[in-house]
N, C-alpha and C positions, 0 to 999 in steps of 0.2 A: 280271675276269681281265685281266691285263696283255697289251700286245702280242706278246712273248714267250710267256708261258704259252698263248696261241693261235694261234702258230707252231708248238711243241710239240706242241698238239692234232693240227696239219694234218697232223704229221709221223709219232704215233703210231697213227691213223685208217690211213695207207699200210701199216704191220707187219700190224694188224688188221686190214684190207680184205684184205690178201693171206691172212694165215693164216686166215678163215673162209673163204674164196674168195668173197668179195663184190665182184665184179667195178663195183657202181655205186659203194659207200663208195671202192673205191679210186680210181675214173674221179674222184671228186667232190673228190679231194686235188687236182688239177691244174687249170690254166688249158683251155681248150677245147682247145688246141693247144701242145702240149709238146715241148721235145728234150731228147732222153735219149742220156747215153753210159754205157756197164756198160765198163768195162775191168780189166786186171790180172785173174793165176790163169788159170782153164779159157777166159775170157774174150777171152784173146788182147791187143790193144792195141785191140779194140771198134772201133763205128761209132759216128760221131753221127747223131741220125736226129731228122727231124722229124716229126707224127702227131699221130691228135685223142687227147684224154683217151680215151674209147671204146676206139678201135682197138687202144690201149698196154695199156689195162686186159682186152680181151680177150684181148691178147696173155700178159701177164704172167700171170693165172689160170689159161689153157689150159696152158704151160708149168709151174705148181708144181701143177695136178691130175694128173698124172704123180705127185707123192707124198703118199701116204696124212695123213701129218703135213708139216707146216715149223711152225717156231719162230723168228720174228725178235726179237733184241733188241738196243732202239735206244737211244741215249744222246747227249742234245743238249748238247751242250761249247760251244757259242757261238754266241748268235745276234745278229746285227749289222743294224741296222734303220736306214735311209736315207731319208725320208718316203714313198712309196710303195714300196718296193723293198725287201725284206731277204734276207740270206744267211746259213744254215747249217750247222753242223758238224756232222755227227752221226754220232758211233762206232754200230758193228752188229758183230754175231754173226749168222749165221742157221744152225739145222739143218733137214736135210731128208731125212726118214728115208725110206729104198728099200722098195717094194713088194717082198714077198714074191716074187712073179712073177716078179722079175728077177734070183730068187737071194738067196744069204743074202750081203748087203752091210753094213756097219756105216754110219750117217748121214755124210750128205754135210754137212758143217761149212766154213765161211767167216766170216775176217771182215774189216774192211776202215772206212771212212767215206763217206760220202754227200755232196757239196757241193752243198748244195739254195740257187735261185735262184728267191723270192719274190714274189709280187704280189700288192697290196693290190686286192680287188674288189668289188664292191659285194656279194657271198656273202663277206667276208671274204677271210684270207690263202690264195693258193692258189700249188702250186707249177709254175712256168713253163719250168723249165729243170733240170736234174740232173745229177750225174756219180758215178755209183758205181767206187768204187775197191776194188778186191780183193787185198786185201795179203798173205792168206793163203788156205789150203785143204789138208784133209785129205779122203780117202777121196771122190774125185773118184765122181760118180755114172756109172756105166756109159750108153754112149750109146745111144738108144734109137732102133730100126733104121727106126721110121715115122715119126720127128719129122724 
């Protein structure tokens, strides 16, 4: 497998960690300690925030078990690799279809790119740094009054 093609992996492990809700596959895409910024859409102009893989990963699971379904689909457009370091593009879609419970809602749709910042470790490429970009959204999900 090429360097690339297991950068790819790292990247599509995160869609699939998230939509089975496997909160360790997705903890295991990351370096121990990550920063994340989600911005753009419902997201506002986001935080950057620093945190262990863990913490982010329980974070992010507890937040999409809220819906029955999600669908992410990822699309790596360029990957750019520097001896230990590489960087990523990568287009997404995701849906996220509304519990019944909360009313009859049509899925929450977004999509946007991902600027993923890599590090080579002795577990392979793991991702150190992030920035999700949300460039679209339809059918905003309703806010849920105990989160």
């Amino acid at each position: 497998m090429t360097e690339r093609e297991e950068i790819a992996e790292v990247i599509y492990r995160y869609a699939i960690g998230a939509d089975r809700r496997d909160a360790a596959m997705f903890a295991a895409v990351f370096t121990d300690e990550l920063t994340v910024l989600l911005r753009g859409g419902s997201f506002g102009e986001g935080r950057r925030r620093t945190l262990s893989n863990t913490k982010f990963a329980r974070q992010v699971i507890d937040n999409l078990s809220r819906f029955p379904v999600t669908q992410h689909f990822f699309s790596v457009y360029s990957v750019d690799i520097n001896g230990e370091q590489a960087r990523a593009l990568v287009y997404m879609q995701a849906r996220h279809f509304i519990d019944e419970s909360e009313g009859a809602h049509p899925p929450w749709d977004m999509g946007g790119y991902y600027e993923y910042h890599l590090a080579r470790t002795a577990a392979g490429w793991k991702v150190r740094e992030y920035t999700l970009n949300i460039t679209w959204e339809q059918n905003v999900a309703p806010r849920m009054n105990s989160r």
